[in-house]
FIZA-66665 format. One record per residue (C-alpha): x, y, z. Coordinates in steps of 0.5 Angstrom, whole numbers, plus 500, padded with zeros to 3 digits. Each point is the difference from the previous one (the first is absolute). Layout:
+-----+-----+-----+
|  xx |  yy |  zz |
+-----+-----+-----+
|   X |   Y |   Z |
...
+-----+-----+-----+
***
This chain:
+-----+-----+-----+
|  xx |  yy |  zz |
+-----+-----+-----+
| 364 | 513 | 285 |
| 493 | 499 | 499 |
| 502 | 492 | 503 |
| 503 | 501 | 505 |
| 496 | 502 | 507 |
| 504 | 501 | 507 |
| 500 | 493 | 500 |
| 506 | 500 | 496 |
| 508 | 500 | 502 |
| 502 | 501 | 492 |
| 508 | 500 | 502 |
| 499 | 495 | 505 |
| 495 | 495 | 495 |
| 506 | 502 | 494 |
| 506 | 497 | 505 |
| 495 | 494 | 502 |
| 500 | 498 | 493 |
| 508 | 501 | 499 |
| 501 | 495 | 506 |
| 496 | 495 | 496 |
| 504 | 502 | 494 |
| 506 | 497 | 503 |
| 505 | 504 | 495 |
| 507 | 499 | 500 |
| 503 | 507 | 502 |
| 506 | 503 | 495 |
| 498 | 506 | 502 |
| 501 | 504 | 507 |
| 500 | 500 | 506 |
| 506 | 496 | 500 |
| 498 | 496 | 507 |
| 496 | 497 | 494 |
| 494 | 497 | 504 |
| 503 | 500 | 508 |
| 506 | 494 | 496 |
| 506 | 504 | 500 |
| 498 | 502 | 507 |
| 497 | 495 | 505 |
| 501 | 503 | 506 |
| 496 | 506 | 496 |
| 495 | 494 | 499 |
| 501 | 498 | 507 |
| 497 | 507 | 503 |
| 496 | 502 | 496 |
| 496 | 493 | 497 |
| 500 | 497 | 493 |
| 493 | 504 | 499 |
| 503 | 507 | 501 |
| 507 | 500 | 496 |
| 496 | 496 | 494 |
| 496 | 506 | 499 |
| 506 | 505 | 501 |
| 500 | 501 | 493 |
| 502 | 505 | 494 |
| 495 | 504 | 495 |
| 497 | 496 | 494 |
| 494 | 500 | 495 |
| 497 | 495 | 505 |
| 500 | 504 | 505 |
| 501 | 507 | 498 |
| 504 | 506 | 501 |
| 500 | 505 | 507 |
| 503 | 505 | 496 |
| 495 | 500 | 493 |
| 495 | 495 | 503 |
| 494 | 498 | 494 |
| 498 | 493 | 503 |
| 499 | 498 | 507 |
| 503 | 507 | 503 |
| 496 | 503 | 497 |
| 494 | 497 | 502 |
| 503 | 498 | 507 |
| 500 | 509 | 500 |
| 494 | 501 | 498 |
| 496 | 496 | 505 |
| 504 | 503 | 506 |
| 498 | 508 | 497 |
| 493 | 496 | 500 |
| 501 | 498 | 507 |
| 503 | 507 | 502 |
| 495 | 503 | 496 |
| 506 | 504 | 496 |
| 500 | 502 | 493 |
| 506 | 496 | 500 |
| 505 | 495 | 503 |
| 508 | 500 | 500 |
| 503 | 493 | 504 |
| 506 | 503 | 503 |
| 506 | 494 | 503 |
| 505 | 506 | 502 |
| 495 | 503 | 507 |
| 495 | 505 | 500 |
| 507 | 504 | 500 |
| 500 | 498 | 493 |
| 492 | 502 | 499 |
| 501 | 507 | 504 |
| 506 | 502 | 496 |
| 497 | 498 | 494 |
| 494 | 505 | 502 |
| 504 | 506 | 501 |
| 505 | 498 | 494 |
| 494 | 499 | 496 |
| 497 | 508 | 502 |
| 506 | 504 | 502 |
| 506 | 501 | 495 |
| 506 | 505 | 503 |
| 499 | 507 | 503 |
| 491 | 498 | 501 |
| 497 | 502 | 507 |
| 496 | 494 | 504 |
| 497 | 501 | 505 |
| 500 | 494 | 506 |
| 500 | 500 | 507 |
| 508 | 500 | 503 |
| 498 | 492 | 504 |
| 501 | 496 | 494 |
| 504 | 494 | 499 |
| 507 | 501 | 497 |
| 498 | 497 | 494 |
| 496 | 506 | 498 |
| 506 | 505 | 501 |
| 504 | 494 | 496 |
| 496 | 502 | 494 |
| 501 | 507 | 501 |
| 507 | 500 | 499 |
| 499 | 495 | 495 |
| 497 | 505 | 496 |
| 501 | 507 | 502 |
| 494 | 502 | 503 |
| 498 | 505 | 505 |
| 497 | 498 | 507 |
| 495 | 505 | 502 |
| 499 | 497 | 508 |
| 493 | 501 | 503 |
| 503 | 499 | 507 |
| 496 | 495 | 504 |
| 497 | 502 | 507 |
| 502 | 496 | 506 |
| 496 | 497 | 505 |
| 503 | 503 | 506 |
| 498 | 493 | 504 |
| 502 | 496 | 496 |
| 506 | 503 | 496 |
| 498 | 497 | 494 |
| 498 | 504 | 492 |
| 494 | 500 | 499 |
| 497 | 501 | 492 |
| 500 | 507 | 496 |
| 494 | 505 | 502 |
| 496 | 501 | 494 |
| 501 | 508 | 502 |
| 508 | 498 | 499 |
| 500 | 497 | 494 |
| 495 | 507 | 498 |
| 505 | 504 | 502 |
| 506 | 497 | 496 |
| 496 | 499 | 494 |
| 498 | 507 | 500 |
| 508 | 502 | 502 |
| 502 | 495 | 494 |
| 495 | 500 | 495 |
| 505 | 497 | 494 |
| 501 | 494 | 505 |
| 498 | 494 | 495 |
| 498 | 494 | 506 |
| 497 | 500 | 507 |
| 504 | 493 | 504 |
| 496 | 497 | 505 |
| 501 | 495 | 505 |
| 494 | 495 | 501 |
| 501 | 498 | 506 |
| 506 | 502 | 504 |
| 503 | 494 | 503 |
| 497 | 502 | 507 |
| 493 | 500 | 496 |
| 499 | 508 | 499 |
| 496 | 501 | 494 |
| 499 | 507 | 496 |
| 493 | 504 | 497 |
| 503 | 496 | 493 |
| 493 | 500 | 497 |
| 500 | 508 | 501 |
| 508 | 500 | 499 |
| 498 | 497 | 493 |
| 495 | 505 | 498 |
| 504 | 506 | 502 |
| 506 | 498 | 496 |
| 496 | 498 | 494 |
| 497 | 507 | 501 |
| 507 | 503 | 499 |
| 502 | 495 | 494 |
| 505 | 496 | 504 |
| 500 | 492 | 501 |
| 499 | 496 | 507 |
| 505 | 494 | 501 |
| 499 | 496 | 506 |
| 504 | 496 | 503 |
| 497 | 494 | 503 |
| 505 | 495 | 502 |
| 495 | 500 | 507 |
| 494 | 500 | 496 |
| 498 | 493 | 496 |
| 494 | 499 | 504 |
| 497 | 506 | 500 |
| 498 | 497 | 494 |
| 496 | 494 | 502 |
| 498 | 503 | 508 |
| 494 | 502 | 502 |
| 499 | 505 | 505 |
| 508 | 503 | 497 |
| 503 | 506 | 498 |
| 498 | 502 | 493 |
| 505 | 497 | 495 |
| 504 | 504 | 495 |
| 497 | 498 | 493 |
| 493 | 500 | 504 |
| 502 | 508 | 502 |
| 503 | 500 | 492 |
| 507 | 501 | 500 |
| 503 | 499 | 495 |
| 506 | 495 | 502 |
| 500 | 496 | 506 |
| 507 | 496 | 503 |
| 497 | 494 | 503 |
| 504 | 496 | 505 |
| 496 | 493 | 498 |
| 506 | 496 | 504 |
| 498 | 504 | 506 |
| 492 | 499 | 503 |
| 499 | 496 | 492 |
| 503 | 494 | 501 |
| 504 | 499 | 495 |
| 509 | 499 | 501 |
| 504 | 505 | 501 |
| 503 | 505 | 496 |
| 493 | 499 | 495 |
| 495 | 506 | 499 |
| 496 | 504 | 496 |
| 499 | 506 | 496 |
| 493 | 503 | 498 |
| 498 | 505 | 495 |
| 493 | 504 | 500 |
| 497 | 502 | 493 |
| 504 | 507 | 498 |
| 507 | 497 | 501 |
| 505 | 497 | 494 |
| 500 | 492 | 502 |
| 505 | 499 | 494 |
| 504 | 505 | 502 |
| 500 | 498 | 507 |
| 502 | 493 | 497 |
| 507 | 504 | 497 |
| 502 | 503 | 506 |
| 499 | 494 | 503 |
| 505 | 496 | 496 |
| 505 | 505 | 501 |
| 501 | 498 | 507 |
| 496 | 493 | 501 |
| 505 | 493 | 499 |
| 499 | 497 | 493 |
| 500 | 493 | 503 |
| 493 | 501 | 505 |
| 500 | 494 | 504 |
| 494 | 496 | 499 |
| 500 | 498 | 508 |
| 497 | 508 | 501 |
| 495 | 500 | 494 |
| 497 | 494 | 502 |
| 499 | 502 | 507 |
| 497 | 506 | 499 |
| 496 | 496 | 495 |
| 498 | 496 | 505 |
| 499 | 505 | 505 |
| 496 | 505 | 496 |
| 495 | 494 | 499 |
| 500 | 498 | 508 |
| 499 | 507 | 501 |
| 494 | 500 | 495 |
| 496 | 495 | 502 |
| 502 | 499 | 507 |
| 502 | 508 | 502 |
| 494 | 503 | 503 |
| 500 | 494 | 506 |
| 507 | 499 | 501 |
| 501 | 507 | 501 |
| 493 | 501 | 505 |
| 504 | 495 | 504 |
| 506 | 504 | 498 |
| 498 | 506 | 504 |
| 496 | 495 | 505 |
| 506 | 498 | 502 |
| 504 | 506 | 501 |
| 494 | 503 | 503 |
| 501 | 495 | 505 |
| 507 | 501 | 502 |
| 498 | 507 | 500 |
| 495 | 499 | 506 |
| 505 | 495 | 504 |
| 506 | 504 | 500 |
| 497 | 507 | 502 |
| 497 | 496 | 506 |
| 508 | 497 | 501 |
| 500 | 508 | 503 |
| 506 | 504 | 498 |
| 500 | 499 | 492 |
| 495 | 504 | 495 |
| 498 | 495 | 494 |
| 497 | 507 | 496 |
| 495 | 501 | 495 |
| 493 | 503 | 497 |
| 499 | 504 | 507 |
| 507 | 505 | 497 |
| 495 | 501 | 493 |
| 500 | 508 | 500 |
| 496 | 501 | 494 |
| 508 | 503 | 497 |
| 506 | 498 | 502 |
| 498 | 494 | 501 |
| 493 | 498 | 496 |
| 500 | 493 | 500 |
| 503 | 495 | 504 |
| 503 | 492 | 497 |
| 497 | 496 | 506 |
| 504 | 494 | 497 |
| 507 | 504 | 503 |
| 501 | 498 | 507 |
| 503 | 506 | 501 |
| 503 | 500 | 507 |
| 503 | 506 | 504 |
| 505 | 497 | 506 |
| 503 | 506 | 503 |
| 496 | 499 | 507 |
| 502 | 495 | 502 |
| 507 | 502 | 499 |
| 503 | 497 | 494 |
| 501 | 503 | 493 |
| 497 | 496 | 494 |
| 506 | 497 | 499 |
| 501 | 497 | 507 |
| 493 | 497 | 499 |
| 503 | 498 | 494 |
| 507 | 497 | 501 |
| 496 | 495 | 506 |
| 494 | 498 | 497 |
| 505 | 497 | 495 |
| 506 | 498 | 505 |
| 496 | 498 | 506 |
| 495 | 497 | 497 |
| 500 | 498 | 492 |
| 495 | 506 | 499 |
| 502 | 503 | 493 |
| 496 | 506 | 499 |
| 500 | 506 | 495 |
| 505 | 505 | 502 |
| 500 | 504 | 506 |
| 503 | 507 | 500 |
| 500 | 505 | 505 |
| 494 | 499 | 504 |
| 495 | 496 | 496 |
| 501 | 493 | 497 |
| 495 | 497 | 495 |
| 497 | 492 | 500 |
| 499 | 499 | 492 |
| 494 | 496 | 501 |
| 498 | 497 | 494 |
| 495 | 494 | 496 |
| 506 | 495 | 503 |
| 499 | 502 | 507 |
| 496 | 496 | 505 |
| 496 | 501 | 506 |
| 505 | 496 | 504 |
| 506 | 504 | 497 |
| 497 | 507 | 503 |
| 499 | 496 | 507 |
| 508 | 499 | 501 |
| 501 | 507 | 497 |
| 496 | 502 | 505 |
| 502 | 497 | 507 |
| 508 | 501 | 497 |
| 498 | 507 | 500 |
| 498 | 499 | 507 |
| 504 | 498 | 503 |
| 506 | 504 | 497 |
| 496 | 506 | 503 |
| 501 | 496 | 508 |
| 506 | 498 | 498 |
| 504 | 506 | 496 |
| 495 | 506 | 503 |
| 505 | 506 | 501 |
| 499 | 508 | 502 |
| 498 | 503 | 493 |
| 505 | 506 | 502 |
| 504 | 502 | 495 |
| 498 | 497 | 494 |
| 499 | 503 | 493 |
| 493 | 500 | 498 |
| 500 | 503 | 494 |
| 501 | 496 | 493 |
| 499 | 505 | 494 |
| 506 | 507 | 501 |
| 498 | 505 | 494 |
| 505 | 500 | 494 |
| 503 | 506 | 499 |
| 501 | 500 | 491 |
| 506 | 504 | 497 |
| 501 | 496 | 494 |
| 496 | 494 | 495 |
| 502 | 493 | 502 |
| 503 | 499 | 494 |
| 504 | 506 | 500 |
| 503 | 498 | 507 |
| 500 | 493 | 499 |
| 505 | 501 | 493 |
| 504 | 506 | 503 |
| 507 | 501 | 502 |
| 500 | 497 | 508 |
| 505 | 498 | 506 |
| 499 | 496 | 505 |
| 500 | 502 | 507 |
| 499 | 498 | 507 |
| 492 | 500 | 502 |
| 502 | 505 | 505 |
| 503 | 504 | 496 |
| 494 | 501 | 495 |
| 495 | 505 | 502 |
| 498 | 505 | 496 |
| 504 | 497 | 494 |
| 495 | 497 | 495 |
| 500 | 492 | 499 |
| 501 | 497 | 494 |
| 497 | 493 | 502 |
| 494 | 497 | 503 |
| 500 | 498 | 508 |
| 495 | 497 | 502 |
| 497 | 494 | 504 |
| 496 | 494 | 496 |
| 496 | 497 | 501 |
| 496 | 504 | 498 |
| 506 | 503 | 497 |
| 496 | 509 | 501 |
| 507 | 504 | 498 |
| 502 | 503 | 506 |
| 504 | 504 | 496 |
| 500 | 500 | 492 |
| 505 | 503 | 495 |
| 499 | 508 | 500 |
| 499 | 501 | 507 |
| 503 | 503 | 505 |
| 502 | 497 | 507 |
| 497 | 503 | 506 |
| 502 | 499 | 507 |
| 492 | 496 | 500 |
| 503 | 496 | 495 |
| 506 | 499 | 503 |
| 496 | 498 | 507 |
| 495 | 495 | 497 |
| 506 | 496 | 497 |
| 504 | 500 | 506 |
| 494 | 497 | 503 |
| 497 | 496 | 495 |
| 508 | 497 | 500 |
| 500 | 499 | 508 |
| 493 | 497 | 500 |
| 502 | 494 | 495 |
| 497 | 503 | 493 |
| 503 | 498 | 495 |
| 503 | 505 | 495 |
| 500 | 499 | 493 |
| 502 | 504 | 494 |
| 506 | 503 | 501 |
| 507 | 498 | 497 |
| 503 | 499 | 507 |
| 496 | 495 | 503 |
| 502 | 501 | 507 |
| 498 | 508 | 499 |
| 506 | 502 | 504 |
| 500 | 505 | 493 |
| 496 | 504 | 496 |
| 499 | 501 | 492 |
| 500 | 508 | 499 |
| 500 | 505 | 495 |
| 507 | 503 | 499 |
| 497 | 508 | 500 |
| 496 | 502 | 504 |
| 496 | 503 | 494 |
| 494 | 496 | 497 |
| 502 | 502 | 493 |
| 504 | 494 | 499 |
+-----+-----+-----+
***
């Protein structure tokens, strides 16, 4: 390591050097270099199949790495300012469930705010875990959740003294941010780790004039979501470690989930990505929040959109504000999120985020430019000339308040029946329900189906949301338990 400098891409510089090898391939992938397969060849080029390679001494071993991985980890803990390192190649899923698996292990209490991606109560049915949820406020303009109050998160702590770890999202996909420095003390006070799942949060480590970042507020593990705002390609990511956590027994858990076969297109690329975002970070993500900035600015003046930020900061349930988030609430100009959504891209081959109820968000990030934002800007307006409606009638508010029976492992493995979605209110689901993006469940396994619930999915259905989770893909029928008791 003493070498090596962010200068350096060790996976990439090691494949670099097996292309020029030219080594007759007895081994797999069958494809064999691109030669049993020249349309793969043709879609992807001969540069990028010849590279898909498997594990070797040569170019070491995701699951035991001690050459160029390793080195490749040490100089992303290094960059992100963390203990240590983990490349992950199955998502920030991966790294978010790892996290949890890592500290919660069946019956044990965490404490999370109840907006969290699916992958979060993925794990807890994986592992047994108890959710204790810190309700988010919801801003009554904006419908949106905001971040866990510092007093609520108190308050659980207090009322749960034996939960072993605090979950926090740093940011929200609307750019919401926690008190995560003083969460952190707080709950290191009562001996419990913080995770934070930062799959929105890579360049809070490079930006200047951003929220603070997990490892700098010491958390103890962080997901990080490097294809989203990093730059690396999809489904790569990160998993950092403060100083008090087992990084060999992460690594264990890791490998209990984690494919064998770790492709070395997603390690060279968050490689890759770790040293652009080293040497060249701090600018590219000044102009990053420039840009949105910007595009802030024009849309507000279009009349009928708010593209939000720090003037919601309130010192609680909003302590900070990621202002690369283009957040936009589109509900005053009549149309849902998901309308807004729906035409940019049919109408005029605009492909944003996601849009849900009453918001739709631009991901702006360092491959963006200014010529970008400017279509988005004038599609945005004449969508509002064009497609205005009366806002009479329309569902504001994006966040209903679970009511929890059972865990979400014991629900998701129960007895269950499939019943018609108008039949299910006050039954308890047994499944996710929910629209992705962002893919927030609107219901979770071990939770009771109110007529709130119920509503919103009516009209998230109407509106064009896309439902996923369920078994029945149309969501004309509900997974729920077949008693009514929570004892399953």
């Amino acid at each position: 390591m003493n070498h090596l400098s962010q200068q350096n891409a060790p996976i990439y510089e090691a494949l670099e050097q097996f292309r020029r090898m030219r080594v007759v391939p007895f081994d797999v992938p069958g494809h064999k270099r691109g030669k049993g397969n020249p349309e793969l060849v043709q879609l992807l080029g001969e540069q990028c199949v010849g590279i898909d390679v498997n594990s070797m001494k040569p170019l070491d071993n995701l699951c035991h790495p001690v050459s160029v991985i390793q080195q490749a980890e040490q100089l992303a803990a290094q960059a992100f300012g963390s203990a240590h390192a983990f490349l992950m190649v199955g998502g920030t899923t991966s790294s978010v469930q790892t996290m949890i698996l890592s500290c919660c292990k069946r019956g044990d209490k965490i404490i999370l705010p109840r907006n969290v991606h699916r992958s979060v109560i993925n794990a807890l049915i994986l592992c047994g875990a108890q959710p204790v949820y810190v309700n988010p406020e919801v801003d009554t303009m904006l419908g949106i959740p905001l971040g866990m109050q510092l007093s609520q998160v108190e308050q659980a702590i207090l009322e749960n003294p034996d939960a072993v770890a605090v979950l926090v999202n740093n940011p929200t996909y609307y750019g919401i941010c926690s008190d995560l420095r003083g969460i952190v003390a707080l709950a290191h006070q009562h001996k419990m780790l913080v995770l934070a799942d930062e799959a929105h949060g890579t360049h809070l480590y490079f930006g200047e004039g951003l929220p603070i970042s997990a490892m700098a507020a010491g958390a103890d593990l962080a997901a990080v979501s490097m294809h989203k705002s990093g730059g690396s390609l999809t489904q790569s990511s990160l998993l950092l470690t403060g100083p008090q956590v087992n990084a060999g027994y992460v690594r264990q858990v890791i490998n209990l989930t984690q494919t064998t076969s770790g492709s070395y297109l997603l390690l060279a690329s968050l490689d890759i990505s770790r040293r652009n975002l080293a040497l060249r970070g701090k600018e590219e993500f000044a102009r990053v929040m420039e840009l949105a900035q910007y595009a802030r600015d024009e849309i507000n003046a279009i009349g009928g959109y708010y593209a939000y930020s720090k003037e919601l900061i309130n010192g609680g349930s909003i302590y900070d504000f990621d202002v690369t988030k283009l957040s936009i609430h589109t509900l005053e100009i009549g149309l849902a999120g998901i309308e807004v959504y729906d035409l940019l891209r049919d109408q005029y081959d605009i492909q944003i985020e996601f849009g849900d109820i009453g918001n739709i968000l631009a991901y702006i990030s360092i491959g963006d430019r200014k010529r970008d934002i400017e279509r988005l800007i004038s599609a945005l307006a004449e969508i509002r000339r064009c497609y205005r409606k009366e806002r009479t009638g329309m569902l504001s508010q994006e966040y209903v308040t679970p009511k929890v029976v059972a865990t979400p492992q014991q629900a998701f493995y129960a007895e269950k029946e499939a019943l018609p979605l108008v039949q299910t209110q006050g039954r308890i689901c047994s499944e996710f329900v929910m629209c992705y993006p962002p893919g927030i469940p609107i219901l979770s396994p071990g939770e009771e189906v109110t007529r709130e619930v119920l509503e919103y999915i009516r009209y998230a259905k109407k509106k064009g949301c896309t439902l996923t989770g369920t078994e029945d893909a149309q969501l004309n029928y509900l997974n729920v338990l077949k008693t009514e008791k929570a004892g399953v």
